[in-house]
C-alpha positions as a Markdown table, in Angstrom:
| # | Residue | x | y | z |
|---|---|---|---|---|
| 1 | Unk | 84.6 | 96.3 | 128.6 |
| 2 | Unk | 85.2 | 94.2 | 125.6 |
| 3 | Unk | 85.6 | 90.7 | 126.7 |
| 4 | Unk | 87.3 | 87.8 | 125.5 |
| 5 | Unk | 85.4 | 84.7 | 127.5 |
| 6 | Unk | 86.9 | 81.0 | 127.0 |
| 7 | Unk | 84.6 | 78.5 | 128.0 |
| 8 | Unk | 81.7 | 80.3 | 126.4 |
| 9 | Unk | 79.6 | 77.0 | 125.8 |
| 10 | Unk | 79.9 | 75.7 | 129.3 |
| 11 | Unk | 77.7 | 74.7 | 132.4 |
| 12 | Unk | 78.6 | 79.0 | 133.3 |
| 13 | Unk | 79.6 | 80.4 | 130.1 |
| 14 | Unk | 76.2 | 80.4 | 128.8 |
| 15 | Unk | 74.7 | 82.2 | 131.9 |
| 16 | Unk | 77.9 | 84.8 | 131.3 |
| 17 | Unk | 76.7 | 85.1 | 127.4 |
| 18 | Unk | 73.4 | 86.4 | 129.3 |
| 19 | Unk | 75.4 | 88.6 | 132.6 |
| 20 | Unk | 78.1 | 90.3 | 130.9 |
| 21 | Unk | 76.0 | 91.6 | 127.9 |
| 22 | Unk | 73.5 | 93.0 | 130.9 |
| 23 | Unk | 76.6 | 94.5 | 133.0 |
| 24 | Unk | 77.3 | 96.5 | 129.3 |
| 25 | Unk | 79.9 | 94.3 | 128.4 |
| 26 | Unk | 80.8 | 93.3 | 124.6 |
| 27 | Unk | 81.9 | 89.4 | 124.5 |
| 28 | Unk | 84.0 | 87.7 | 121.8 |
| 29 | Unk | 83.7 | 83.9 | 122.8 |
| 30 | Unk | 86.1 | 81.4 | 122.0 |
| 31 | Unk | 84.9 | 78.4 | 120.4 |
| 32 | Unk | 85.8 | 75.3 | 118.6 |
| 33 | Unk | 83.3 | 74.5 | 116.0 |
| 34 | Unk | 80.8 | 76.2 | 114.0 |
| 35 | Unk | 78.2 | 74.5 | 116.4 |
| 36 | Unk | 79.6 | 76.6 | 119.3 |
| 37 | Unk | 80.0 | 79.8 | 117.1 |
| 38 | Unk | 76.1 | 79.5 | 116.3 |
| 39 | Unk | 75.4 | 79.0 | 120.0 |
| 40 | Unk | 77.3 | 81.9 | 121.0 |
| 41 | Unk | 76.4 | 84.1 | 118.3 |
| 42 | Unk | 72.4 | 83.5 | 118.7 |
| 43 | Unk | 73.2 | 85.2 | 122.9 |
| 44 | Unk | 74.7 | 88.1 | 121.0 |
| 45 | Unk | 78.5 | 87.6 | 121.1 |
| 46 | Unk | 81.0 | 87.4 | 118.4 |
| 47 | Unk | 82.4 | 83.8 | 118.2 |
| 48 | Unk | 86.3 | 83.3 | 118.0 |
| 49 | Unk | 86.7 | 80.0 | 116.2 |
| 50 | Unk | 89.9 | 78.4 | 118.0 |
| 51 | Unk | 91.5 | 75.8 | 120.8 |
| 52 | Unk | 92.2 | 77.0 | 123.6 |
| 53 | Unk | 95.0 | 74.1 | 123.6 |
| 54 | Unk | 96.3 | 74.9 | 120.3 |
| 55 | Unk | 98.5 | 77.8 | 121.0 |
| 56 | Unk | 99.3 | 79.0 | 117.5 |
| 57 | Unk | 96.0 | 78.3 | 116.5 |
| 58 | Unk | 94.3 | 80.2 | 119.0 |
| 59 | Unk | 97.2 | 83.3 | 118.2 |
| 60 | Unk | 96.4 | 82.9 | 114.7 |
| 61 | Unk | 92.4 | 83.4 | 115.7 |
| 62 | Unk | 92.9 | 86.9 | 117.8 |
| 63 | Unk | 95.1 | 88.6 | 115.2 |
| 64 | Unk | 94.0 | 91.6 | 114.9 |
| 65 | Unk | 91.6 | 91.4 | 117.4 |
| 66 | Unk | 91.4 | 93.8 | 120.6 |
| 67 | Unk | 89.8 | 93.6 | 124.0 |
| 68 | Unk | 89.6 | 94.6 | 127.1 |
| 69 | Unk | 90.2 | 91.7 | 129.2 |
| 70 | Unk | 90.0 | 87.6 | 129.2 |
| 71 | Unk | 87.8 | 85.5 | 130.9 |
| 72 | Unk | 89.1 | 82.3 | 131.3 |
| 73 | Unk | 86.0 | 79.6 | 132.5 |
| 74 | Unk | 87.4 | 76.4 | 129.7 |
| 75 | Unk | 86.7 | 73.1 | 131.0 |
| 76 | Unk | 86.5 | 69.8 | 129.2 |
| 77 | Unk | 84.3 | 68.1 | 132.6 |
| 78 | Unk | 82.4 | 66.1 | 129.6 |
| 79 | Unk | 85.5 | 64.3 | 128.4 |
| 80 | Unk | 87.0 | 63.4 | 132.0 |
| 81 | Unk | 87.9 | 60.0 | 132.5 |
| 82 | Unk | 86.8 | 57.4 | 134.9 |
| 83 | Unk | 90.2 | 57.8 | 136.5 |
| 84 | Unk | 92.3 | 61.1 | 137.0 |
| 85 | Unk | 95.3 | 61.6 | 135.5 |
| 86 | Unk | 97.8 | 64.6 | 134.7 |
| 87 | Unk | 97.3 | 64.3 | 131.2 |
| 88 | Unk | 93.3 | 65.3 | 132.2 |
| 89 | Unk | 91.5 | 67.5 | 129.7 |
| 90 | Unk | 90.8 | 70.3 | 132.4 |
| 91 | Unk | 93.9 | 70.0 | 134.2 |
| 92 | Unk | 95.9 | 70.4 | 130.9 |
| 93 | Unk | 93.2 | 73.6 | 130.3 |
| 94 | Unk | 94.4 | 75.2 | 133.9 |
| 95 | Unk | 98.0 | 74.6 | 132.9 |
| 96 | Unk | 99.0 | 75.3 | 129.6 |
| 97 | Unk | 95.7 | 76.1 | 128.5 |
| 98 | Unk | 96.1 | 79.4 | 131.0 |
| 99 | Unk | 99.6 | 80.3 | 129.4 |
| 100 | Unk | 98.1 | 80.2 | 126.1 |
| 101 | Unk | 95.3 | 82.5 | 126.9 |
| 102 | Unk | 97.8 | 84.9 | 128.3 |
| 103 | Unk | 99.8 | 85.3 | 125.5 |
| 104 | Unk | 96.3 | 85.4 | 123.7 |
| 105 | Unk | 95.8 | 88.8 | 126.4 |
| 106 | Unk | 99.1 | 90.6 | 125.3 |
| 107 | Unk | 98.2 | 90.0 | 121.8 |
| 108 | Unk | 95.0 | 91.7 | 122.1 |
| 109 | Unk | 96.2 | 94.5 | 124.8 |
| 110 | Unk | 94.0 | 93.1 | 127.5 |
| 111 | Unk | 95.2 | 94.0 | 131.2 |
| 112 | Unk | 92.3 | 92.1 | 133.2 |
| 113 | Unk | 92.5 | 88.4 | 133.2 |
| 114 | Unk | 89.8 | 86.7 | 135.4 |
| 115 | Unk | 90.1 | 82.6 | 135.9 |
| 116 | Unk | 88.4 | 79.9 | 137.1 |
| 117 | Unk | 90.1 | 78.4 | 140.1 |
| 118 | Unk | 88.3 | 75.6 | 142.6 |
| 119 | Unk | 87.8 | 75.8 | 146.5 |
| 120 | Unk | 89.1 | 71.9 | 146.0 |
| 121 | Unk | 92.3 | 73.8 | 146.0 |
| 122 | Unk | 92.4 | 73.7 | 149.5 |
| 123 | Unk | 92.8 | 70.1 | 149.5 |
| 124 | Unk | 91.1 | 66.8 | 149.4 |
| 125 | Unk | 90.7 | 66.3 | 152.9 |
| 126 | Unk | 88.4 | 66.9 | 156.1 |
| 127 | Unk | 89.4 | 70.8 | 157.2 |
| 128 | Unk | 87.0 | 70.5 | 160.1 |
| 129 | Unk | 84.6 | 72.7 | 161.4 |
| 130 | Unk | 86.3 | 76.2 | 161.0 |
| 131 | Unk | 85.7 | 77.8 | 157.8 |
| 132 | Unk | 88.4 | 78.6 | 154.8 |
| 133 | Unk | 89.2 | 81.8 | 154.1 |
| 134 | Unk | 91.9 | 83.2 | 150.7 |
| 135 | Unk | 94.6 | 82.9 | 153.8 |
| 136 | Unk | 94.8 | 79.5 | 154.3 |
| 137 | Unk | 96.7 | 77.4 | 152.7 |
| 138 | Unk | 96.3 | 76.9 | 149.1 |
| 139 | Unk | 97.7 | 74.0 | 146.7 |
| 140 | Unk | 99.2 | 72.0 | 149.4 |
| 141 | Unk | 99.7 | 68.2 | 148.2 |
| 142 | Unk | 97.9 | 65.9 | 151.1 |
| 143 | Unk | 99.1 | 62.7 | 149.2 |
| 144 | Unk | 95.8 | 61.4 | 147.4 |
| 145 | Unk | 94.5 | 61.3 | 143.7 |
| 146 | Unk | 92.9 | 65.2 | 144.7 |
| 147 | Unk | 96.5 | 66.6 | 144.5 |
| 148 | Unk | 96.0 | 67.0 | 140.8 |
| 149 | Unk | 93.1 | 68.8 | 141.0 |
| 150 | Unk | 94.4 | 71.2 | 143.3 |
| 151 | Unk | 97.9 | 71.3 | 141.7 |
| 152 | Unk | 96.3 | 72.2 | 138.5 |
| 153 | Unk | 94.1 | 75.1 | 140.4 |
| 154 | Unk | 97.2 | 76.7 | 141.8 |
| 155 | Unk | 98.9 | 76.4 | 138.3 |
| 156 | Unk | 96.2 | 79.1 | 136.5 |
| 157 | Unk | 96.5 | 80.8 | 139.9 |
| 158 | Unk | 99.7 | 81.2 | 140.1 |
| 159 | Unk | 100.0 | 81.9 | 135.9 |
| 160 | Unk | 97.6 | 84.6 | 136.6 |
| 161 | Unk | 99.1 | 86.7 | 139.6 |
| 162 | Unk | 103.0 | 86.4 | 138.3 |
| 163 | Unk | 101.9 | 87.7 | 134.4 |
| 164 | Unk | 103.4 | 91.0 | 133.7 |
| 165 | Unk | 101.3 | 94.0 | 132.7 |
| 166 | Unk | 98.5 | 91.8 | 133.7 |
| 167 | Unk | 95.9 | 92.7 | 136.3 |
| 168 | Unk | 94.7 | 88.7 | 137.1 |
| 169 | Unk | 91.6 | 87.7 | 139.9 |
| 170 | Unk | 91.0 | 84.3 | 140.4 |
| 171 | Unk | 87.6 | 82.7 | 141.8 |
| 172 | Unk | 88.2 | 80.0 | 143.6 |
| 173 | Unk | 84.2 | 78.6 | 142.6 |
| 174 | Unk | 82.4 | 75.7 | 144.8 |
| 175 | Unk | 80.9 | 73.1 | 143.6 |
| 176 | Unk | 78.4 | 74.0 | 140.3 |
| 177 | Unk | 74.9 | 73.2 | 140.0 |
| 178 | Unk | 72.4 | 74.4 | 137.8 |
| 179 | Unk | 71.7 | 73.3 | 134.0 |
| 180 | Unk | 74.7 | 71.6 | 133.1 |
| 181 | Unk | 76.4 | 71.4 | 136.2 |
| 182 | Unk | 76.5 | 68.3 | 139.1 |
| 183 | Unk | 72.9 | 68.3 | 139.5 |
| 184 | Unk | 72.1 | 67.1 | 136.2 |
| 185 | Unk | 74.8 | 64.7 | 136.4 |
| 186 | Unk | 74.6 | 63.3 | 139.1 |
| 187 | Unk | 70.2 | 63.3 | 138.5 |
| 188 | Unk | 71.2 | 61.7 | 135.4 |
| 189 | Unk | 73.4 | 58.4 | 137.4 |
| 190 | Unk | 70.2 | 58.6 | 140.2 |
| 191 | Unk | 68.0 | 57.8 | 137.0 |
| 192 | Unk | 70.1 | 55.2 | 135.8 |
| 193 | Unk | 70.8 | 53.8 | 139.4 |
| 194 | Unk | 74.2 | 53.7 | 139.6 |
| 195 | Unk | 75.6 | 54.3 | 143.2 |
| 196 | Unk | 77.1 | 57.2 | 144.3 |
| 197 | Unk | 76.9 | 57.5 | 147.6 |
| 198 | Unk | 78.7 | 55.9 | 150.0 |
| 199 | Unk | 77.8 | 53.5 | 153.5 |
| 200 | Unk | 78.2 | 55.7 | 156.6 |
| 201 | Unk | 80.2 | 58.8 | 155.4 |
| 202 | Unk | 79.6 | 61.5 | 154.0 |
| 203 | Unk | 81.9 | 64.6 | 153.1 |
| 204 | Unk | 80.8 | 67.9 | 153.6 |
| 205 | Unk | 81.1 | 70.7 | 151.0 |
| 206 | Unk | 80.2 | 74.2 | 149.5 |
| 207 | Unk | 78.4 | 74.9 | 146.5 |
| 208 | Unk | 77.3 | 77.9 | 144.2 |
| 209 | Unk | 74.6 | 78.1 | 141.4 |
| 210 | Unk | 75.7 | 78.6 | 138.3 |
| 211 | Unk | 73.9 | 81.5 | 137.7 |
| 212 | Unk | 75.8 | 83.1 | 140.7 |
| 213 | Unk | 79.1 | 81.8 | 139.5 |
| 214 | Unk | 78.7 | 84.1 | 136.1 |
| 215 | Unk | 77.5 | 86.9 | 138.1 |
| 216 | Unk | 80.4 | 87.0 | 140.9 |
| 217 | Unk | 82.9 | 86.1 | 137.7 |
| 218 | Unk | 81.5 | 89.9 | 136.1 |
| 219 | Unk | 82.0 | 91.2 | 139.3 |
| 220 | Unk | 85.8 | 90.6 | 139.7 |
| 221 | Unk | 85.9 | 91.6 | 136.2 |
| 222 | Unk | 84.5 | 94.8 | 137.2 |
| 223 | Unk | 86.0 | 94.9 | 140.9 |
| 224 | Unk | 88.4 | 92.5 | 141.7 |
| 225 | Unk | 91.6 | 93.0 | 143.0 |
| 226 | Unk | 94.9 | 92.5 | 141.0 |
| 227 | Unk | 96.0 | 89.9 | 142.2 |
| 228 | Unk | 93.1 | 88.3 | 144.5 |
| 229 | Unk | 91.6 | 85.4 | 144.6 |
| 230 | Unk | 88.1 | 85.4 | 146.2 |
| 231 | Unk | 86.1 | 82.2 | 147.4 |
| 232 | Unk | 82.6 | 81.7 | 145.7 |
| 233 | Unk | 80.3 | 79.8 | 147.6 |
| 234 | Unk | 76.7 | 80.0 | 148.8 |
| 235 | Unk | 75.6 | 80.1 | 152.4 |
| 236 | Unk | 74.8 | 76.6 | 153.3 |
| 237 | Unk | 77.5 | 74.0 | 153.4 |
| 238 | Unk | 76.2 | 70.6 | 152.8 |
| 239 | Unk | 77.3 | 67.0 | 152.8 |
| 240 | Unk | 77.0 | 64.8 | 149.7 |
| 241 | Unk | 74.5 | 62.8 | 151.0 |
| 242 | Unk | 72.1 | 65.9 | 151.5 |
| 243 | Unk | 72.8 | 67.4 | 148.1 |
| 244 | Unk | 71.6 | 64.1 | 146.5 |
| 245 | Unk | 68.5 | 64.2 | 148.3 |
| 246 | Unk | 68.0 | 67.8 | 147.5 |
| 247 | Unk | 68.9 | 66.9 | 143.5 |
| 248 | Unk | 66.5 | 63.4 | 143.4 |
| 249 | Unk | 63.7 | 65.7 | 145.1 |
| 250 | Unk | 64.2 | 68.8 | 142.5 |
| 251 | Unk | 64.2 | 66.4 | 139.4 |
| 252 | Unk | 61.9 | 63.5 | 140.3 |
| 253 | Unk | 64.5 | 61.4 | 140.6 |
| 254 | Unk | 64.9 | 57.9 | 142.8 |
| 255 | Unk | 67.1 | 58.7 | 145.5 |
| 256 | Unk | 71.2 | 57.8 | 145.6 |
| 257 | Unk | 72.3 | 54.2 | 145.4 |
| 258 | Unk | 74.3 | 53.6 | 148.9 |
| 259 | Unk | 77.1 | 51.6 | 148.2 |
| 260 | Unk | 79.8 | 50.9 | 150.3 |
| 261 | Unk | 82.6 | 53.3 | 150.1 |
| 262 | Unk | 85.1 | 51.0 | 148.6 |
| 263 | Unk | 83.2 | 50.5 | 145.1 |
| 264 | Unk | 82.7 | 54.1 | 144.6 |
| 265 | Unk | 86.8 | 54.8 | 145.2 |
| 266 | Unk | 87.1 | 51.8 | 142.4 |
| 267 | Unk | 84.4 | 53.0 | 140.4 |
| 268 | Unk | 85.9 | 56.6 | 140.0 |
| 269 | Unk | 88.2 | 57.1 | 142.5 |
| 270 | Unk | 88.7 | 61.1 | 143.0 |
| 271 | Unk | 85.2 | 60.9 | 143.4 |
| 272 | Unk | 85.1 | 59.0 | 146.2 |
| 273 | Unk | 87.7 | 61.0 | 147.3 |
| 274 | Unk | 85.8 | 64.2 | 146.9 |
| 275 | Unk | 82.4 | 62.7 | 148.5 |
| 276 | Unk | 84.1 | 60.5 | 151.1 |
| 277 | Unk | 87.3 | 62.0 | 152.3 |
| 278 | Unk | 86.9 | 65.7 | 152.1 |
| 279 | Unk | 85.3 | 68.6 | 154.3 |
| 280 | Unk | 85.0 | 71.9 | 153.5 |
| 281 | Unk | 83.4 | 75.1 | 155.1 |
| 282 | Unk | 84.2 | 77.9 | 153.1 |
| 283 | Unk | 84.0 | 81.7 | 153.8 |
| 284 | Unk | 82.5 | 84.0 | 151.3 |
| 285 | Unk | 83.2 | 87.2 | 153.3 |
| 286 | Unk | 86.0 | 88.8 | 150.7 |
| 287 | Unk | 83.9 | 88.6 | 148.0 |
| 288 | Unk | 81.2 | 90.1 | 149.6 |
| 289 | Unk | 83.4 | 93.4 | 150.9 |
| 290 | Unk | 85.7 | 93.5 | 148.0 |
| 291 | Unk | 83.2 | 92.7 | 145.1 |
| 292 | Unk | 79.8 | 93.6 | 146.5 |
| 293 | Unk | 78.6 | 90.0 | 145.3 |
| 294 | Unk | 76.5 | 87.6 | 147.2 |
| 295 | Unk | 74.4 | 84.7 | 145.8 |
| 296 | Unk | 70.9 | 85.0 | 144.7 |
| 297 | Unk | 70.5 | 81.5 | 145.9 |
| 298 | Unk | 71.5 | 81.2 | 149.2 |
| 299 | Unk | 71.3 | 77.4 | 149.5 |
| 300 | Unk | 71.1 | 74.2 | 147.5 |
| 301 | Unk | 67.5 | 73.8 | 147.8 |
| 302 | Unk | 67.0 | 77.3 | 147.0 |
| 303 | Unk | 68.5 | 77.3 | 143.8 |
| 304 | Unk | 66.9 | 74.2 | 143.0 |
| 305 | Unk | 63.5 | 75.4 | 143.1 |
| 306 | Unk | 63.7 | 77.5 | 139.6 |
């Protein structure tokens, strides 16, 4: 297929610059600036210079253009703010950032439309010991500063599945690690000594390499369902406090600052929303049936070892 990927410099659109060429896939990769386009074009793919939040722009830029389908993996994690607000650079890029790539799809007479979505969906909050699967509830305000991030989730979602003529998957990704994802973050903030993690609890989560997010994202290109939205997440759930270790041990890091939970809320609240108050075990069993996909790295530690 010929692929129009948005995100295309990103923490997993540079491993999908590498997958979808290998699947046999042609990408045209939306970018910015002539930085990006050189990135893009030196992995083989024809750069698309435009905005993803400038609608005419990005119109103006696929003129004439054709594809096969639209990738949509933009987020703007680099310029997020200490505190989270609607007005967010990602959430705006799940929101009207996902209507402007669909009208981008009709222009260019794509029918597949594959977007990033977030298991944080679910909801900032502890969902015990029983793990999520695509039927449970999705979106749901619980009342804290999470509801944006899983408002805006089930706002490209929900754009996706209702757009006529339009075939949409979502994957509904754990949390990234990998180069240019929260490991190297959060190694970065060990290095620097900042504290992160906080007295006494510790949430519990579900990750997923990078690498294995771009290759289950050409899988539901290839094989999703219209419609669907598949969970991918690796096979070892761990809590915030583990993955620290696992990231300070990988990089040669000091260990995590423990701090108590109340200055990392004021230091950057969602996160301590994220890290304190939520508690995820998520099922990766649709994906497997539906798309054939499983992750190369099976756990945190795994991955962390290349």
């Amino acid at each position: 297929m010929r692929v129009l990927l948005a995100g295309a410099t990103g923490a997993i659109g540079i491993p999908l610059l590498r997958a979808l060429p290998a699947a046999g896939h042609e990408v045209l990769a939306v970018v910015r600036n002539p930085a990006g386009a050189a990135l893009v074009t030196r992995h083989g793919a024809t750069p698309v210079l435009a905005d993803v939040m400038d609608r005419d722009g990005l119109l103006r830029a696929v003129d004439g253009v054709s594809a096969d389908a639209v990738m949509h993996q933009a987020t703007a994690l680099r310029r997020a703010g200490r505190t989270l607000r609607a007005t967010d650079p990602t959430i705006a890029l799940r929101g009207p950032g996902t209507a402007h790539l669909l009208e981008a799809a009709r222009a260019i007479g794509a029918r597949r439309f594959v977007t990033q979505s977030l298991i944080t969906g679910y909801g900032y909050r502890d969902h015990g010991g029983t793990p999520l699967t695509e039927r449970d509830p999705f979106g749901v305000p619980v009342g804290n500063v999470g509801d944006l991030v899983a408002a805006s989730s089930l706002a490209t979602e929900s754009q996706v599945f209702a757009a006529a003529g339009i075939e949409g998957v979502a994957l509904r990704y754990g949390m990234f690690y990998g180069p240019g994802a929260f490991s190297d973050l959060f190694a970065g903030m060990m290095r620097k000594r900042v504290p992160l993690l906080a007295r006494g609890r510790s949430g519990t989560t579900c990750f997923v390499h990078v690498d294995d997010a771009a290759a289950a994202a050409v899988a539901a290109l290839e094989r999703g369902g219209a419609g669907r939205a598949y969970n991918v997440v690796d096979d070892v759930p761990m809590t915030w406090r583990e993955f620290l270790g696992a990231v300070a041990r990988a990089q040669g890091t000091p260990g995590p600052v423990p701090a108590p939970g109340w200055v990392i809320r004021a230091m950057v609240p969602y996160l301590g929303c994220l890290m304190i108050d939520t508690s995820m075990r998520v099922s990766r069993e649709l994906a497997a049936r539906e798309l054939g996909w499983a992750p190369a790295h099976a756990s945190v530690e795994d991955g962390l070892k290349g």
